[in-house]
C-alpha positions in Angstrom: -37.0 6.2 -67.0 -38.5 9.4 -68.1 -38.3 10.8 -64.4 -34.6 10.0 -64.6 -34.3 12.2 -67.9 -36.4 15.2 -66.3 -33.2 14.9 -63.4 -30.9 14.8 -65.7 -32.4 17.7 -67.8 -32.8 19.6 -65.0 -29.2 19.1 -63.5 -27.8 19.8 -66.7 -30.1 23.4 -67.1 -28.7 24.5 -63.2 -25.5 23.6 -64.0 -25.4 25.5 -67.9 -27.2 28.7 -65.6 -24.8 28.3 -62.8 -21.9 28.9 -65.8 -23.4 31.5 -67.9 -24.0 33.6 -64.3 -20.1 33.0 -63.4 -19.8 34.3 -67.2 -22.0 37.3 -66.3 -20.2 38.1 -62.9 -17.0 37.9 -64.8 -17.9 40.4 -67.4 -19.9 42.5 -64.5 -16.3 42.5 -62.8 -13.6 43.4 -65.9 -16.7 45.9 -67.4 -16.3 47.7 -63.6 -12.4 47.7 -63.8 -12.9 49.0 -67.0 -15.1 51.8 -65.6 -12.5 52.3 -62.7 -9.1 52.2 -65.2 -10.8 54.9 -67.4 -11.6 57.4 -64.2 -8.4 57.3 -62.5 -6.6 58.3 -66.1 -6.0 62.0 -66.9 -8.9 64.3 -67.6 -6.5 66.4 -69.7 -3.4 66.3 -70.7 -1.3 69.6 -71.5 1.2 69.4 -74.0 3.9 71.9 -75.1 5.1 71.6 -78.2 8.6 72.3 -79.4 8.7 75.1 -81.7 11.6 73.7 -84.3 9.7 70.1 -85.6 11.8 69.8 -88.3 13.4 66.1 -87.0 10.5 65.5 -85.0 9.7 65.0 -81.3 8.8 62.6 -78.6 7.0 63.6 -76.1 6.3 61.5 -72.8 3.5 62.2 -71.4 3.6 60.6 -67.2 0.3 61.6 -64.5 -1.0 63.6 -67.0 1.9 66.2 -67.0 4.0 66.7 -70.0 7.8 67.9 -70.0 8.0 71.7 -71.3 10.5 72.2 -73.6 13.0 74.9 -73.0 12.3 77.2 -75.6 8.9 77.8 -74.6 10.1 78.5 -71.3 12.2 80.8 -72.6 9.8 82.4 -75.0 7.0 82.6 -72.0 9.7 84.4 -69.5 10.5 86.9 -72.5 7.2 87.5 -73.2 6.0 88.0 -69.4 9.0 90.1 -68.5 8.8 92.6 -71.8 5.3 93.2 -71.3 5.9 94.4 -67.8 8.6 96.4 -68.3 6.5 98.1 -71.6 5.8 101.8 -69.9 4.2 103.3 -73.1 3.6 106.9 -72.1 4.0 107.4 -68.1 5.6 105.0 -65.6 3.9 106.2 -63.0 0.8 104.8 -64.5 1.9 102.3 -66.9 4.1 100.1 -64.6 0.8 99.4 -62.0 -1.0 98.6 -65.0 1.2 95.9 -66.8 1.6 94.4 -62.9 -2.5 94.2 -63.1 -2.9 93.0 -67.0 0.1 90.4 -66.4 -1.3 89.3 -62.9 -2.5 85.5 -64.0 1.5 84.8 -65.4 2.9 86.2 -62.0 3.3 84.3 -58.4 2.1 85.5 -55.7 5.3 86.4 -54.1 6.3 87.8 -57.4 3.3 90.1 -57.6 4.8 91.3 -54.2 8.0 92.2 -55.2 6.8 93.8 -58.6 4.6 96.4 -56.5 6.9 97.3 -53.8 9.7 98.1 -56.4 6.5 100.0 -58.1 6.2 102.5 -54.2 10.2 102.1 -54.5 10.6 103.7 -57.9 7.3 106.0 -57.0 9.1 107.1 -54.1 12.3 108.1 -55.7 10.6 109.6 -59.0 11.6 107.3 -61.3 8.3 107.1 -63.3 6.6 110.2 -63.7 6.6 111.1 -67.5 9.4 107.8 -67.9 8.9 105.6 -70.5 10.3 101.9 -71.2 11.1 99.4 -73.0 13.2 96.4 -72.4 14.3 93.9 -75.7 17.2 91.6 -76.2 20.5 92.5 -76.9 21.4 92.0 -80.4 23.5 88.9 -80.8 22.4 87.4 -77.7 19.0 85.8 -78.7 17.5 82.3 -77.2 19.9 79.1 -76.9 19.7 76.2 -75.1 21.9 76.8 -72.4 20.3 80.0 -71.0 17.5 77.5 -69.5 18.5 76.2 -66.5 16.3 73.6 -65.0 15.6 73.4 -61.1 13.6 69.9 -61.8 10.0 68.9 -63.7 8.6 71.9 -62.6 10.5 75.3 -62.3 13.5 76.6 -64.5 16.1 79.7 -64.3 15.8 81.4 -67.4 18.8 83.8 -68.5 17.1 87.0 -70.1 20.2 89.2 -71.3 18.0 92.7 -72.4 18.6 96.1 -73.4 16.7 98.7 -71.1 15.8 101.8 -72.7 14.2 104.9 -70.9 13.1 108.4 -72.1 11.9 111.6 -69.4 9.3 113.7 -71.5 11.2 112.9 -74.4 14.9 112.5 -74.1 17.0 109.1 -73.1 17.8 109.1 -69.6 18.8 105.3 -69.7 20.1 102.6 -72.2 22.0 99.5 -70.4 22.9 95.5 -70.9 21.1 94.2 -67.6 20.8 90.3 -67.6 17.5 89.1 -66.1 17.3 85.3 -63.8 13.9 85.0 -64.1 12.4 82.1 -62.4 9.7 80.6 -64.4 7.4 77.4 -62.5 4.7 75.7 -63.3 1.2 77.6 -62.3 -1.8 75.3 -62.8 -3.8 77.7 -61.0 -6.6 79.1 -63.6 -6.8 77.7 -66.8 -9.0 80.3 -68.7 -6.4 83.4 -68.0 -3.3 80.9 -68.2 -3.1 78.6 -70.8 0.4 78.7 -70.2 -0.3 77.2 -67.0 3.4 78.8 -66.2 3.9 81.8 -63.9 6.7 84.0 -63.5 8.8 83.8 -59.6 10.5 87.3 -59.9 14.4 86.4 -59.7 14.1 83.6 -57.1 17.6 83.8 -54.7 19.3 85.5 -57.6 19.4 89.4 -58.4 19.7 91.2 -61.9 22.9 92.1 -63.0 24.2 95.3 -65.0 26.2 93.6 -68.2 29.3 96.0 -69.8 28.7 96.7 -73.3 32.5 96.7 -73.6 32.9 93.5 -72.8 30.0 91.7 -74.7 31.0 89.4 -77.6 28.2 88.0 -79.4 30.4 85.0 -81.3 32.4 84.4 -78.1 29.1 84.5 -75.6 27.4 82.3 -78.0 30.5 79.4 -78.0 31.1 79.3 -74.1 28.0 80.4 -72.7 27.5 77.9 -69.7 24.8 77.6 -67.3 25.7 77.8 -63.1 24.6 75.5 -60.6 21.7 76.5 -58.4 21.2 78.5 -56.9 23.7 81.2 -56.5 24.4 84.4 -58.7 23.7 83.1 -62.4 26.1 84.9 -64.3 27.9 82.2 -67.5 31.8 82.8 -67.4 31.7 83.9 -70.8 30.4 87.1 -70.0 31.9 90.1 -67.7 32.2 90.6 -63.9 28.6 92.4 -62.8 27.2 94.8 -60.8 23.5 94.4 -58.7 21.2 96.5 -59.9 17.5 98.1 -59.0 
């Protein structure tokens, strides 16, 4: 009798151990998925905030990769653009230095183009002793519609600016030149880019010369209307242009 209770016993401790090391395994297995759910999620995740919060904002957030919102696309390409274009006492100097300082917000291909219209203008004497400074026409500042997306990851963005040069001294230029800067995402170094954006140049479009004479803030503002791309970005509202250097 008492060697039938030690089987029994004994039956009945495999059988408890057999369950609590299926309960072990079990927890072994979701503490691993666990492990593996939290390693393939984002490391980081970069998130532009829109700069008018006054109703709020949703933000969706997929891979990682957050939508940019159009105004600080706009406010980046402005930025960028200005700063290049800001020849504070001699072109000839000046411009190669902005290309250098700016060179983390610029493509590759853009950096290109920047210093081969730098020999260009070198070549023709259009820096030495030049100044310059490039800001936006007054009446014309940031809407919505001067953003044109090309997808997740690379917008048009319609710059309409007032260029302003001097020669030792004296204005020797002041036009309306609208500006189709190409703005994509650069995830390339995030110590000198925070923006982790980066100026393309112009893309397939050009910069066109704007006719004062023709420029209506109030009217510009009511019908502006972003193109398809690509093709010559140029809204209807504003005059017929001319390509320029």
């Amino acid at each position: 009798m008492s060697s039938q209770k030690f089987t029994n016993a004994l039956a009945s401790s495999h059988a408890h151990n057999k369950q609590l090391l299926l309960v072990i395994l079990a927890i072994v297995f979701l503490a691993s998925f666990g492990i593996y759910f939290a390693w393939c999620q984002p490391k980081a995740v970069d998130i532009h905030i829109a700069t008018d919060l006054r109703s709020g904002d949703t933000i969706r957030v997929v891979d990682g990769v957050a939508p940019i919102n159009k105004s600080n696309v706009y406010s980046f390409g402005y930025y960028i653009w200005q700063q290049i274009n800001r020849w504070q006492a001699d072109g000839e100097k000046d411009y190669g230095q902005q290309i250098y300082a700016m060179q983390y917000f610029l493509t590759p291909s853009c950096q290109a183009q920047l210093k081969a219209d730098l020999s260009k203008r070198h070549l023709r004497g259009e820096l030495r002793r030049r100044t310059r400074h490039i800001t936006e026409i007054p009446g014309f500042p940031y809407s919505e519609n001067r953003v044109v997306s090309e997808g997740r990851d690379a917008w048009t963005v319609l710059l309409d600016m007032q260029v302003m040069e001097t020669f030792g001294g004296s204005a020797v230029k002041d036009v309306f030149i609208r500006y189709p800067l190409r703005v994509v995402r650069f995830d390339v170094d995030r110590e000198r880019n925070p923006w982790l954006l980066a100026l393309d140049c112009f893309g397939s479009n050009a910069p066109a010369r704007l006719n004062p004479a023709d420029l209506n803030p109030a009217a510009a503002a009511a019908n502006l209307k972003a193109p398809r791309l690509p093709g010559t970005v140029a809204p209807s509202s504003l005059p017929s242009d001319t390509s320029v250097d």
